[in-house]
C-alpha positions in Angstrom: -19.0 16.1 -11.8 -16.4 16.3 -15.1 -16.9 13.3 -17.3 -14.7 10.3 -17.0 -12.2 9.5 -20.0 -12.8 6.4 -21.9 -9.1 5.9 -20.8 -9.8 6.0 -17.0 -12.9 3.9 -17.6 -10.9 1.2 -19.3 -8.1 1.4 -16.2 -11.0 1.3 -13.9 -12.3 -1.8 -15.6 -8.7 -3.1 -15.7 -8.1 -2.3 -12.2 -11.0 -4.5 -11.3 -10.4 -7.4 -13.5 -6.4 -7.6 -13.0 -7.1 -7.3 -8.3 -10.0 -10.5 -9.5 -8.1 -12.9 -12.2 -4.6 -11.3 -11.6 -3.0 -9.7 -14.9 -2.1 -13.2 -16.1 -5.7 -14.7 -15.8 -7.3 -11.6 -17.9 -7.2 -11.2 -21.7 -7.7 -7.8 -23.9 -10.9 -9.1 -24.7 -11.6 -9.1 -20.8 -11.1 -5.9 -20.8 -12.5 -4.7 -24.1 -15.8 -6.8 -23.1 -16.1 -5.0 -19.9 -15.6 -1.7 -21.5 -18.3 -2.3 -23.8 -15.7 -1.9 -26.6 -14.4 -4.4 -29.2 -10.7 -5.6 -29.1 -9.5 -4.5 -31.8 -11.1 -0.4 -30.8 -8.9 -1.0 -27.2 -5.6 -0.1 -29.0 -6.9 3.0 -30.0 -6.9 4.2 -26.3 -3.8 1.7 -25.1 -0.8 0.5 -26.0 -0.7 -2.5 -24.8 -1.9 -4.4 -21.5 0.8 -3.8 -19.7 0.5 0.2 -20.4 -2.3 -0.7 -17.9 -0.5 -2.4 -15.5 2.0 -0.1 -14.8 -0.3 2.8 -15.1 -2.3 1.2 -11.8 1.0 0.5 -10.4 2.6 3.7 -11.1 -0.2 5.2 -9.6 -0.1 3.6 -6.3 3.5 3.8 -5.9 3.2 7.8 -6.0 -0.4 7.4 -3.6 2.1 5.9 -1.0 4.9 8.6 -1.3 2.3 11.5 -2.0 1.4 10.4 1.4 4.1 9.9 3.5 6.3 12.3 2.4 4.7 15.5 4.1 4.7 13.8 7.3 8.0 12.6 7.1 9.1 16.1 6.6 6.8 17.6 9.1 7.3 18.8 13.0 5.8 16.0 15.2 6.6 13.9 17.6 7.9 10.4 16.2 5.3 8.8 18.0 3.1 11.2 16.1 4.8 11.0 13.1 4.3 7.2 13.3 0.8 7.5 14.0 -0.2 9.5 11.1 2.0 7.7 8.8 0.1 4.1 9.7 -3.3 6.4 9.0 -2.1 7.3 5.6 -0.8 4.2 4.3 -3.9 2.6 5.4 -6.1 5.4 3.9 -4.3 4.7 0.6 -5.0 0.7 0.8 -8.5 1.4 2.4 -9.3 3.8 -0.6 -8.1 2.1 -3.3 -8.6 -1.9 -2.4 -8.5 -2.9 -6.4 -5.6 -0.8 -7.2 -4.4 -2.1 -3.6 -4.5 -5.7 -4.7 -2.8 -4.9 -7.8 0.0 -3.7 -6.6 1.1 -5.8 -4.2 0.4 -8.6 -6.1 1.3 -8.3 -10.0 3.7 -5.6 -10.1 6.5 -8.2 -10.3 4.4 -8.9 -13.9 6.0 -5.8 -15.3 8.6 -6.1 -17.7 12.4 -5.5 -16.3 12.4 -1.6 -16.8 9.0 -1.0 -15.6 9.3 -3.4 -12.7 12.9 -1.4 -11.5 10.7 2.3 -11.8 8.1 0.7 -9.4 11.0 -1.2 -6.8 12.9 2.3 -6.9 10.0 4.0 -5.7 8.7 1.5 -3.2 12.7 1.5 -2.1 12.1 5.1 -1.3 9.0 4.3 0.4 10.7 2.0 2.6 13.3 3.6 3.4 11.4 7.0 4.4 9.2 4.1 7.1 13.2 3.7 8.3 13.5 7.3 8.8 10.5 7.8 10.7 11.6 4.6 13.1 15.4 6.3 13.1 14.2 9.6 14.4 12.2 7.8 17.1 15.0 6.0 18.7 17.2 9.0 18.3 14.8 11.0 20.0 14.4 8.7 22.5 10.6 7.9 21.6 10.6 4.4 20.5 13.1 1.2 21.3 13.9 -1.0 18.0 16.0 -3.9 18.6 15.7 -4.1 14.7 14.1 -1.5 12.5 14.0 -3.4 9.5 11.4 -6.3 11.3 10.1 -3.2 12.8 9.2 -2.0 9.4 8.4 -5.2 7.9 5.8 -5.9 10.7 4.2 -2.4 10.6 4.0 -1.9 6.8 2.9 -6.3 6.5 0.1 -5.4 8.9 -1.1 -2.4 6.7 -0.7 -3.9 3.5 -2.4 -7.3 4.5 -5.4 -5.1 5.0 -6.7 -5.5 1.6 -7.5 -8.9 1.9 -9.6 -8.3 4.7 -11.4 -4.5 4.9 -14.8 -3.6 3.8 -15.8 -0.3 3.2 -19.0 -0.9 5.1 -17.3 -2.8 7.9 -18.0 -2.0 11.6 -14.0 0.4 11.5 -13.0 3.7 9.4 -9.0 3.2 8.2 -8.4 5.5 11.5 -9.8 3.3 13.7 -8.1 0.1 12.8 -4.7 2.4 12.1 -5.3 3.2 16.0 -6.4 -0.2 17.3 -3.0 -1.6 15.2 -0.8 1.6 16.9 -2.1 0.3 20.3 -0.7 -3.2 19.7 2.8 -1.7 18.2 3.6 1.0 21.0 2.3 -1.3 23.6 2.6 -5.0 22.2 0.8 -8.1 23.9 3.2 -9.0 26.8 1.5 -8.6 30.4 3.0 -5.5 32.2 6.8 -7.3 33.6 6.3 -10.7 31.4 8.1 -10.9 28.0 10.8 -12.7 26.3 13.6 -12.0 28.7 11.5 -13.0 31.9 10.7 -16.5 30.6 14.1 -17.1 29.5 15.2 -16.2 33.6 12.7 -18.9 34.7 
């Protein structure tokens, strides 16, 4: 197994430190304590605490795409295509649960420049999940009254799952992608109820 940087030991420690006490609540010396470094020997391997930041946050922006985008471009079904692409974006938060928690919670900490390269890419992001849900109705395969919500409900579900999953839990990231596909293709109404019947009655 190749040795691990002091670099990607400090992230690591960052990582965990900014998805406990947020990137606010932690201090260099958090960091440089953990590392089993002093503060002032930290700069020699940073910049500064935000280098780290984005780092973790750059990081999980391109884990999203890196996984997406070859199903996006592939030859499936859009029901397929759907399917996988819950699987991967779950796999990522599943995977990853501190740098998880970091992103979706203190990337808005970056400064402005920084902040707009991680919105750009999870724009992209987004707007590849559109794609996917575009294709589907074109093809016939899935009916959006709106695909924004659409998106917004499929990708909230995913993303919420780092609050919640444990790697030894009684579901793999496949499984719960699956049980959460059941409940999108086939929502909760009973076979002829729904919004439209109650409103008749």
């Amino acid at each position: 197994m190749p040795k691990v940087g002091r670099k990607e030991e400090i992230l690591a420690h960052a990582r965990k430190l900014f998805s406990v006490k947020g990137y606010h609540g932690t201090t260099i010396r958090d960091i440089s304590e953990r590392s089993g470094i002093l503060s002032g020997s930290l700069y020699a391997h940073i910049r500064s605490k935000e280098d780290l930041l984005f780092d973790i946050t750059n990081r999980g922006a391109d884990a999203f795409l890196e996984a997406l985008t070859p199903i996006v471009e592939g030859e499936d079904s859009a029901i397929d295509k759907l399917r996988k692409a819950l699987i991967a974006h779950i796999r990522v938060v599943a995977n990853h649960l501190d740098a998880a928690t970091v992103f979706f919670h203190e990337w808005k900490a970056l400064s402005n420049d920084r902040r707009a390269i991680i919105q750009s890419k999870r724009d992209t992001y987004e707007s590849m999940w559109n794609r996917l849900l575009e294709e589907g109705v074109q093809q016939g395969e899935l009916s959006c009254r709106d695909l924004k919500f659409t998106r917004l409900l499929i990708l909230s579900a995913g993303n919420w799952l780092y609050q919640w999953y444990r790697p030894d839990g009684g579901l793999s990231p496949e499984e719960i992608a699956e049980r959460f596909m059941e409940v999108i293709l086939h929502g909760i109404a009973a076979q002829g109820g729904g919004i439209e019947d109650d409103r008749a009655r």
